[in-house]
C-alpha positions, -999 to 999 in steps of 0.1 A, spaced: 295 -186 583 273 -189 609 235 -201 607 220 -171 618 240 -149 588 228 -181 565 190 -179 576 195 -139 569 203 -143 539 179 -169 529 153 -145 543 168 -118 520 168 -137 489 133 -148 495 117 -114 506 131 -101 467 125 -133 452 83 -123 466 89 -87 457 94 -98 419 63 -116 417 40 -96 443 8 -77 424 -1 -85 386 22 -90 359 17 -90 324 39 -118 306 37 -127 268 67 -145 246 54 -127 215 47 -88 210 58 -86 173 43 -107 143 57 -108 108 31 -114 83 52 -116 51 45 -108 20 7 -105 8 -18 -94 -24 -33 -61 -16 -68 -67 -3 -60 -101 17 -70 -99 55 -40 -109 82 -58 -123 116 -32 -134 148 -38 -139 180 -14 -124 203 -13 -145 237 -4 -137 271 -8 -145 314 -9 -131 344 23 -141 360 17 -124 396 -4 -125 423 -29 -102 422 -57 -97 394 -42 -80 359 -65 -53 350 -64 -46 312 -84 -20 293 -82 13 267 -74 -8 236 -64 12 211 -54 4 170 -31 28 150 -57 28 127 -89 18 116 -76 -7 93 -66 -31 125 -94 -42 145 -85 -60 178 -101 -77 201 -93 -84 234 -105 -119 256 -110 -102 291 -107 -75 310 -91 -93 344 -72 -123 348 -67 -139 379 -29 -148 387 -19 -180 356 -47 -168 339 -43 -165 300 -55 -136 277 -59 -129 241 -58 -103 217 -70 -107 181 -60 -85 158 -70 -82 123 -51 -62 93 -71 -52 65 -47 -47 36 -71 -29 12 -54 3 8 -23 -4 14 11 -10 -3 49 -14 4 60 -22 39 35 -20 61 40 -18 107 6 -14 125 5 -16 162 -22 -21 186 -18 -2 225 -34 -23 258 -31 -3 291 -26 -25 324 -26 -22 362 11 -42 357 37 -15 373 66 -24 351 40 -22 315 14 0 320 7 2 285 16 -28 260 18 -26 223 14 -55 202 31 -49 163 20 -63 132 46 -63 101 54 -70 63 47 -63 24 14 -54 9 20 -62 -30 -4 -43 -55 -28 -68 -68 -26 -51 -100 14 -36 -109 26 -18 -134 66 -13 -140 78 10 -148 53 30 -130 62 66 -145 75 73 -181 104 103 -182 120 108 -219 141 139 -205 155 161 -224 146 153 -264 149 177 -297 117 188 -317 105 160 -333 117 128 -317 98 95 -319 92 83 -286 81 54 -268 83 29 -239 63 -1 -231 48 -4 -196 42 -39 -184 5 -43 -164 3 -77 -145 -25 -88 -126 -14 -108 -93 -51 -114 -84 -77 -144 -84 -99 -130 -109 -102 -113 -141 -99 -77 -147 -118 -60 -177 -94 -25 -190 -109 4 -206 -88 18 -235 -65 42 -222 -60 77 -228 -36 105 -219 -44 140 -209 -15 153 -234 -27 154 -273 5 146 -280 8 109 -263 -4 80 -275 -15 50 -259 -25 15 -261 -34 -21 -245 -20 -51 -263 -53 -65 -247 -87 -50 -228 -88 -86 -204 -57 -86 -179 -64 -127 -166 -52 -139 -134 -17 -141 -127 -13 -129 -165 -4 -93 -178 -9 -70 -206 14 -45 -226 5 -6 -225 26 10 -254 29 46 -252 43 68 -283 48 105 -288 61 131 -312 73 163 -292 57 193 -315 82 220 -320 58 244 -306 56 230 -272 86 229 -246 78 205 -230 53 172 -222 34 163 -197 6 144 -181 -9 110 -176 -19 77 -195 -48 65 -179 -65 33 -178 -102 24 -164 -110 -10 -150 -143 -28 -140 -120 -37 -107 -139 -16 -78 -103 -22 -56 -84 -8 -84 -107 14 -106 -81 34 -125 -43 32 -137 -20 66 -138 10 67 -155 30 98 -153 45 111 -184 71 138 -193 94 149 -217 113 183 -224 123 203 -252 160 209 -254 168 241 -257 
């Protein structure tokens, strides 16, 4: 091969190897973070890192969270070329529960990711549980005894004061084995009922109060039916 076909080529694989690189370009190793498993109400903070790989100044801007439980904050609004950005992001897990994704959107002058979204993910465990969380007898005949235990447990720091409970049907019954659910600790709720010939069928709520301003009430559905 002759040395002007090498020097061609060398200019070839150089004039891509500067097109890769030429203008800004947005490069981060991390776009997703899993937070695990947390007690409702705890606060998730990360800071999501990133440079400007190219040669020209990364304009970033527009930064938008999927909602207003995810605050984000972002370092600066250019970065020269090798300069390093930051976005904090904060996840407020008050009123949340169950698997939980929140993103937060940054536009860019970057060609090849005009916009970037950076992911939060994981459980949001109630601070206060109950299992099971609904009571169904089905189908029963007039008269049956019924009952079921419902197990409250308090996965919190503190205290939590119950009211006694109630139940919107006169024909359920319900009780606490306690009126303080402690920390890490849990209380029974026994609920009894006696379906009344003259009713088909049962339905309602037990409910529960607390002095808990996160968690002010408890609802448990009940419901039974006549057989016919």
């Amino acid at each position: 091969m002759s040395v002007r076909v090498l020097l061609l080529l060398f200019l070839i694989v150089i004039g891509f190897a500067v097109e890769s690189i030429a203008g800004p370009k947005f490069s981060a190793d991390q776009l997703n973070y899993g937070f695990g498993e947390i007690i409702q109400g705890k606060r998730v903070d990360y800071v999501f890192r990133f440079r400007n790989a190219g040669d020209q100044i990364l304009q970033l801007g527009n930064l938008r969270s999927s909602c207003g439980c995810t605050v984000a904050l972002l370092s600066a609004t250019r970065l020269a070329p090798g300069d390093l950005g930051e976005v904090r992001v904060t996840f407020d897990s008050t009123r949340f529960k169950g698997a939980i994704s929140k993103a937060v959107s940054l536009d860019s002058n970057d060609p090849n990711f005009p916009q970037v979204s950076f992911s939060m993910f994981g459980t949001v465990k109630p601070e206060i549980s109950y299992a099971p969380d609904r009571i169904n007898w089905g189908k029963v005949k007039a008269g049956t005894a019924l009952r079921a235990v419902v197990k409250i447990v308090n996965q919190g720091t503190h205290s939590v004061k119950l009211v006694p409970a109630h139940a919107t049907d006169p024909a359920v019954r319900a009780t606490l084995s306690s009126l303080l659910l402690r920390p890490k600790g849990q209380v029974e709720l026994t609920i009894e009922a006696e379906f009344p010939e003259q009713k088909k069928r049962l339905g309602g709520y037990v409910i529960i109060g607390t002095d808990y301003q996160k968690v002010p009430q408890l609802r448990v559905p009940v419901s039974a039916r006549l057989l016919p």
